[in-house]
N, C-alpha and C positions, 0 to 999 in steps of 0.2 A: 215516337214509340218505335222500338229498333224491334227487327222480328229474324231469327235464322232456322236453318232448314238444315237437320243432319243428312245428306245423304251417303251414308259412308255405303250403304249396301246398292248404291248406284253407282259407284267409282266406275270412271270411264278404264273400259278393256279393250283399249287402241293397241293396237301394234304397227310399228314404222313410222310415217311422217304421215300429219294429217295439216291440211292447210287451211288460215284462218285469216282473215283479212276484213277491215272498214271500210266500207265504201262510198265516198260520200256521194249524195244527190243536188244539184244546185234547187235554185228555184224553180217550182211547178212548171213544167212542158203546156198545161193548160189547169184552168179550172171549170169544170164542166160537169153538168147533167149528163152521164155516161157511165154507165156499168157493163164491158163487154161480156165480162164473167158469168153474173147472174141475170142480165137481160142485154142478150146480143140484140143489138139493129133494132135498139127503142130508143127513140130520142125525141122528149126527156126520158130518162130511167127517175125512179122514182125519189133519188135524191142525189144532193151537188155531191163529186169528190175532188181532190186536189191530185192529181197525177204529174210523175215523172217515169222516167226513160226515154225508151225509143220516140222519133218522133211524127212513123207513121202509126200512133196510138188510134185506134179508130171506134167507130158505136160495133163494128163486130171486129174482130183479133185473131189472128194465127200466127205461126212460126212463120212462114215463107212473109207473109203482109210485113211483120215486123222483123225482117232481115231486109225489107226497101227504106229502112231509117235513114233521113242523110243528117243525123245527127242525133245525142242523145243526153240527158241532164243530169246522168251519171259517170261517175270517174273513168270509167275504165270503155272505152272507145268501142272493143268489142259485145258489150252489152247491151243490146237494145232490147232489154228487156222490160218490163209496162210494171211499175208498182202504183198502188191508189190507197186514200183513207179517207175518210169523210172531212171534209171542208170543217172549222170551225168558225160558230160566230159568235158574236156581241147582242145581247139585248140590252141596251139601254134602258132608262127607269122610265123616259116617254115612250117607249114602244118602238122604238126605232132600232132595227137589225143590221149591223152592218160584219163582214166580214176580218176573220181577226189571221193576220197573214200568215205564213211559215216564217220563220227564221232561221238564216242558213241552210235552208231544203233538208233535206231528209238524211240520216244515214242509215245505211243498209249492212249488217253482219252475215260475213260466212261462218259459219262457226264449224269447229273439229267434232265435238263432240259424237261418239258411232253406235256404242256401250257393246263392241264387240263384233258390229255387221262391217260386210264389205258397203262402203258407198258407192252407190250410183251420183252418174249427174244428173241435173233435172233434162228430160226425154224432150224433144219436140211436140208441141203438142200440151203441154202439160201449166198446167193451172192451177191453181189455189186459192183459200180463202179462209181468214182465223179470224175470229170475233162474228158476232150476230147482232146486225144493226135493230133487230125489233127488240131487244131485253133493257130492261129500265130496275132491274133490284134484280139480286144474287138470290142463288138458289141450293138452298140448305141439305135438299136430299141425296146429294151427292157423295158417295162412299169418296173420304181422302187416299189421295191415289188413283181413281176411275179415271177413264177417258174423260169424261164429260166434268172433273173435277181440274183435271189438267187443261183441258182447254180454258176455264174460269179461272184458271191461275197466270196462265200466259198472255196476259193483259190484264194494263193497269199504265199509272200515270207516276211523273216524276217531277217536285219541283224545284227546279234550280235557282238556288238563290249562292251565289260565290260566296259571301261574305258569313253564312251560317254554317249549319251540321250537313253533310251530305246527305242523300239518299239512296237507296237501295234501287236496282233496276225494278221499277214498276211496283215501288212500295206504295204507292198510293192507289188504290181501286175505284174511287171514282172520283171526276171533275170538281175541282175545289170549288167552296162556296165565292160569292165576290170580295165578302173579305179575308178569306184566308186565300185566294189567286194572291191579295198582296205581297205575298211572301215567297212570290215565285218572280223574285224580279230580273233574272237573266231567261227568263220563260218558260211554259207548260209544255213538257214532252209527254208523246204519248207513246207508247211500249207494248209493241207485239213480237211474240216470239212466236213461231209459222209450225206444225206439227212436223216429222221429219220421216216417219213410218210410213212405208208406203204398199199400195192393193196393188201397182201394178198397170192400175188403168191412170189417162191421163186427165181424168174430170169425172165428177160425178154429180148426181142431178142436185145435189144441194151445194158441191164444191167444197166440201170437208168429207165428206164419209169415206173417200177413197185415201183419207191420209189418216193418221193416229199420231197421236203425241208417244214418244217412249217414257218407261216408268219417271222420270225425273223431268221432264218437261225438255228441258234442253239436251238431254242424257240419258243413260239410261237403257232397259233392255225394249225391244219393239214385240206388241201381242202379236199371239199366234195369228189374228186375221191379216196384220201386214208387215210381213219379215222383212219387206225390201227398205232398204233405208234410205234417203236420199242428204244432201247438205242440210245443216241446219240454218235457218236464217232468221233474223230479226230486224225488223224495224224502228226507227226510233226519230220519231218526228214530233221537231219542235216550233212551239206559236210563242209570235210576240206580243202574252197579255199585256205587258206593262204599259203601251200606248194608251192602254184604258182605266189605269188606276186614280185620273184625273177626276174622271166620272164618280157623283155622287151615288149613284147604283146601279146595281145590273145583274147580268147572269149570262153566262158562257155557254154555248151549248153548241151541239154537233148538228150537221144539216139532217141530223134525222128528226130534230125536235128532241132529242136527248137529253137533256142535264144531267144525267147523272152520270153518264159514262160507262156505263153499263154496255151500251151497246154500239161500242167502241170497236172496229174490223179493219182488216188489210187487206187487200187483193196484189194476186202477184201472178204475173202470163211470162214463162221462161220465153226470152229472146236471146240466150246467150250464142257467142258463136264457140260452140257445142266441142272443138277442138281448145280451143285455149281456155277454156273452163277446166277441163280435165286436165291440161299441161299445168295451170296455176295449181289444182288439188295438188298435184303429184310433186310441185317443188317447195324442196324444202327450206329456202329464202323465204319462202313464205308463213313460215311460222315463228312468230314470236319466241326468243327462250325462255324458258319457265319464270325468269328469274326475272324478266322487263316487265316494268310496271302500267308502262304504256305499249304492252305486244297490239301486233295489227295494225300497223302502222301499212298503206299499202303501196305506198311508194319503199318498204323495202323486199317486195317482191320481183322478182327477177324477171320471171315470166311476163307480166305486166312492163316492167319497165325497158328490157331488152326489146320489145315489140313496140316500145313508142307505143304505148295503149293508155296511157294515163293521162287526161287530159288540165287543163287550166280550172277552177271556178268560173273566171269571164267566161269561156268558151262554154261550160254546164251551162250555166244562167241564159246563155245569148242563144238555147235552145228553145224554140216555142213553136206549136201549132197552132194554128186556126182555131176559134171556137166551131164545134160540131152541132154544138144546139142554137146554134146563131144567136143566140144569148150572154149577159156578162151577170157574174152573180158577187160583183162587192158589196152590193145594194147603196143606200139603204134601202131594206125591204121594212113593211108592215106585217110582211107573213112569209115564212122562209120558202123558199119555189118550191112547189110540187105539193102534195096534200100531205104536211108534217107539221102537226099540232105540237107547241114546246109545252113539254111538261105533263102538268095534269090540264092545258087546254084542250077545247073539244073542234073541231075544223070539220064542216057539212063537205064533203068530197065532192066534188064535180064528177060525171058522166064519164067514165074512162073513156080515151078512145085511141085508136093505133097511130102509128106512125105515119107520114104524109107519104106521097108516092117518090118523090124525093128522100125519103129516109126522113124527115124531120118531122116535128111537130109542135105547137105552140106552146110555151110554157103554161105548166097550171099552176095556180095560186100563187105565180109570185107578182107582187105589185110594191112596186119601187116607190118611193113617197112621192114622190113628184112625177109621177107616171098617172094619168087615167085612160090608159088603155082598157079594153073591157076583160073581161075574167075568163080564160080559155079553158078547153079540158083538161084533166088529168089525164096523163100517162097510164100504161095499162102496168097491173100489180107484180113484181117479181117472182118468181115461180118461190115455195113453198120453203119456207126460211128453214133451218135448222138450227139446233139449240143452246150452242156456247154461249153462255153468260160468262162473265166477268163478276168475281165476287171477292167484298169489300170487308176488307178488317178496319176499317172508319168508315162508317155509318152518316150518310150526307143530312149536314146540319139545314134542317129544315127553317126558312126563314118565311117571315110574314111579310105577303104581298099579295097587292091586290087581284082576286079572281075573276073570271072571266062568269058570266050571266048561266053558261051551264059550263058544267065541271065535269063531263064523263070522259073517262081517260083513253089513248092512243093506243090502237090493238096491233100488237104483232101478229100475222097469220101466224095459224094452228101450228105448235111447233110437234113434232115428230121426234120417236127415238130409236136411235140403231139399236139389234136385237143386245149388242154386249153393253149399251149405255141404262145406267139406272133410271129409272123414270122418273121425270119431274112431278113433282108433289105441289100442285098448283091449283087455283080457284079459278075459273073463268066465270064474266058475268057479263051476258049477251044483252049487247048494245050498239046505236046504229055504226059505232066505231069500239069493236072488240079489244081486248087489253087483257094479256094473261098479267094477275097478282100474282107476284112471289114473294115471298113470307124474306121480309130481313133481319137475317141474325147475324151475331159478330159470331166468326171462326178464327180459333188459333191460326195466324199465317205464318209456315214458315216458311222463308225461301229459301232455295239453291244459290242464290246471289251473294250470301255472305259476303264473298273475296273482290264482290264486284260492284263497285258503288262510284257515284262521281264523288270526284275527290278533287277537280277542277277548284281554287279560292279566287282566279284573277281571270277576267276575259281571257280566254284563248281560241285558238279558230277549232270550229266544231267537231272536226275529227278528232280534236286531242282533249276536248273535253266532255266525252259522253264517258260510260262504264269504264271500267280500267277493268282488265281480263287476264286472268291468271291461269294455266293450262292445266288441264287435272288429268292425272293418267293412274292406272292400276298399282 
């Protein structure tokens, strides 16, 4: 099902050169129980993610900590800056969890797009956060167009298969079933676009309210609450399902306990160095011409490449840290680490408790199959989520399997709305383990992506076969 998005009354109103570049990320710096964002100096944090950059990544994060990087597992040398997503796994049809790896690490978009503002670069200090790991189903009462409608659009999932029909960036809304994953045989990418409107401050206590999507998600004009605009950027991180198409059944899911993709997020801590960031905006080698079908190409940027800033893959990849929770999470697990029930499972939560005097603390609930170690605490709860959903024009095909003895589903904390976002329109039903219902209905999707789809038919290396980007100006 193809779906497009007019926005003729968002055409970008650039003037001069605006600069746009791919960038690719090797493989993960670590995979670890660590959220500095939404829980500084908790270790575990309450679920696994897969991180790359800088590689003094730590359980708490700043500008100066992450300018002591002695290396980083993105392209461009001067960037040590911290991107993260949630780890994805395998459940197997015995119960067995194991981890489903990145493929070619990550790539990371600058994008042009202003709808008329001067850009800023990202401030020291400043931090971010798009998608909401507690949401399990889309949420209908959102005027198209709102804030809180843009952020459920700016994530989604895309599957690459060479040899079939392309797709759209992030035409898919949630995590394919195991049998239709088959059809993703060059792998599952997962697609976030980062809000670009900004308050001004460099965090805020949920780590999206200080930012705003402009009217077209990646374009477009920014509300009166945040005129300042900064880069656009996106995510675009790809897993090698196919290892697991062997398997007679299963089900994919995110370390949140997830399936459905819904509460699919990216975190991102600026570490740039703050001077060649601005020199790369401002040169104009750096922009694709209108007319390349593969623009963003970032080795033909000047600024980058005059500076010897662009580094090898081996050299990305051969960037690693320490594990911080003195923990490995490929499993196989029986139960994914930390208190995260998959699905409509129900998980008894162990006794929170803090972090050791050391910073660390004993992983809870995960037990690796061949492990009988005994069952430690949980980690203490993330401060008070916020409510982007991700919402799906295919409606995830329910399949028959066997339940668990009780069935009361996974609560996200109480989700909260800014005073300009529509209120969600939701059921809650209090139990030992909370769970907001949101009502699933199919919405007309259209996208802004039209001009932008993989178009990749034969293996090619990762940077030249995500989106294809076409420059849109007034």
């Amino acid at each position: 099902m193809k779906y497009s998005w007019s926005f003729a009354a968002f055409a970008l109103l650039s003037s001069g050169v605006d600069a746009f570049w791919r960038m690719q990320c090797g493989s993960p710096l670590l995979t670890d129980m660590v959220d500095p964002l939404v829980q500084p100096g908790t270790v575990p944090a309450k679920h696994i993610h897969n991180i790359m950059g800088g590689s003094a990544f730590d359980s708490t994060i700043s500008f100066a900590k992450l300018q002591t990087s002695s290396c980083t597992t993105c392209e461009v040398i001067g960037d040590k800056s911290s991107y993260w997503v949630p780890t994805m796994y395998f459940k197997k049809s015995s119960g067995e969890i194991v981890q489903v790896p990145q493929k070619d690490g990550m790539l990371v978009y600058y994008l042009p797009e202003r709808g008329g503002n001067t850009v800023e670069m990202f401030p020291e200090g400043f931090g971010m956060m798009a998608g909401d790991p507690t949401f399990r189903a889309m949420n209908s009462s959102n005027a198209v167009g709102s804030e809180m409608y843009n952020r459920q659009m700016a994530i989604g999932f895309n599957c690459l298969n060479y040899a079939g029909t392309p797709e759209g960036f992030g035409q898919l809304k949630t995590i394919p079933t195991f049998a239709d994953m088959k059809n993703c045989a060059n792998g599952l990418r997962g697609d976030i676009t980062f809000p670009s409107c900004w308050n001004g401050e460099n965090d805020s206590s949920d780590h999206r309210s200080h930012m705003a999507y402009p009217s077209g998600i990646e374009d477009g004009t920014c509300p009166d609450t945040h005129k300042r605009r900064l880069i656009t950027m996106k995510f675009e991180t790809l897993w090698d399902v196919a290892q697991f198409f062997s398997e007679p059944d299963g089900e994919f899911l995110l370390s949140t306990g997830d399936v459905t993709g819904y509460g699919y997020h990216g975190d991102f801590y600026n570490g740039w160095d703050s001077a060649l960031l601005l020199a790369a905006y401002k040169d104009p080698t750096c922009v694709p011409p209108v007319t390349t079908a593969t623009g963003g190409v970032i080795t033909d940027c000047n600024t980058f490449v005059s500076r010897n800033q662009i580094q090898s893959m081996d050299d990305m990849d051969k960037c690693k840290r320490s594990q911080i929770s003195d923990q490995t999470y490929a499993g196989p697990f029986t139960k994914l680490p930390g208190c995260n029930p998959i699905g409509a499972e129900t998980e008894e939560c162990p006794a929170e408790s803090s972090t050791t005097s050391n910073g660390k603390a004993i992983l809870a609930n995960a037990k690796p199959v061949s492990s009988s170690s005994t069952t430690p605490v949980a980690p203490p709860p993330s401060p008070p989520a916020q409510k982007p959903t991700t919402i799906s024009t295919t409606t995830r095909k329910a399949k028959p399997k066997p339940k668990p003895t009780t069935t009361s589903k996974v609560a996200p904390p109480p989700v909260s709305s800014a005073p300009a976002n529509p209120v969600l329109n939701v059921e809650s039903k209090p139990k030992k383990v909370k769970e907001v219902i949101v009502t699933v209905v199919e919405t007309i999707y259209e996208t802004i992506y039209s001009n932008a789809v993989e178009t990749a038919t034969t293996y090619v290396p990762h940077q030249a076969r995500h989106r294809r980007f076409r420059r849109r100006s007034a």
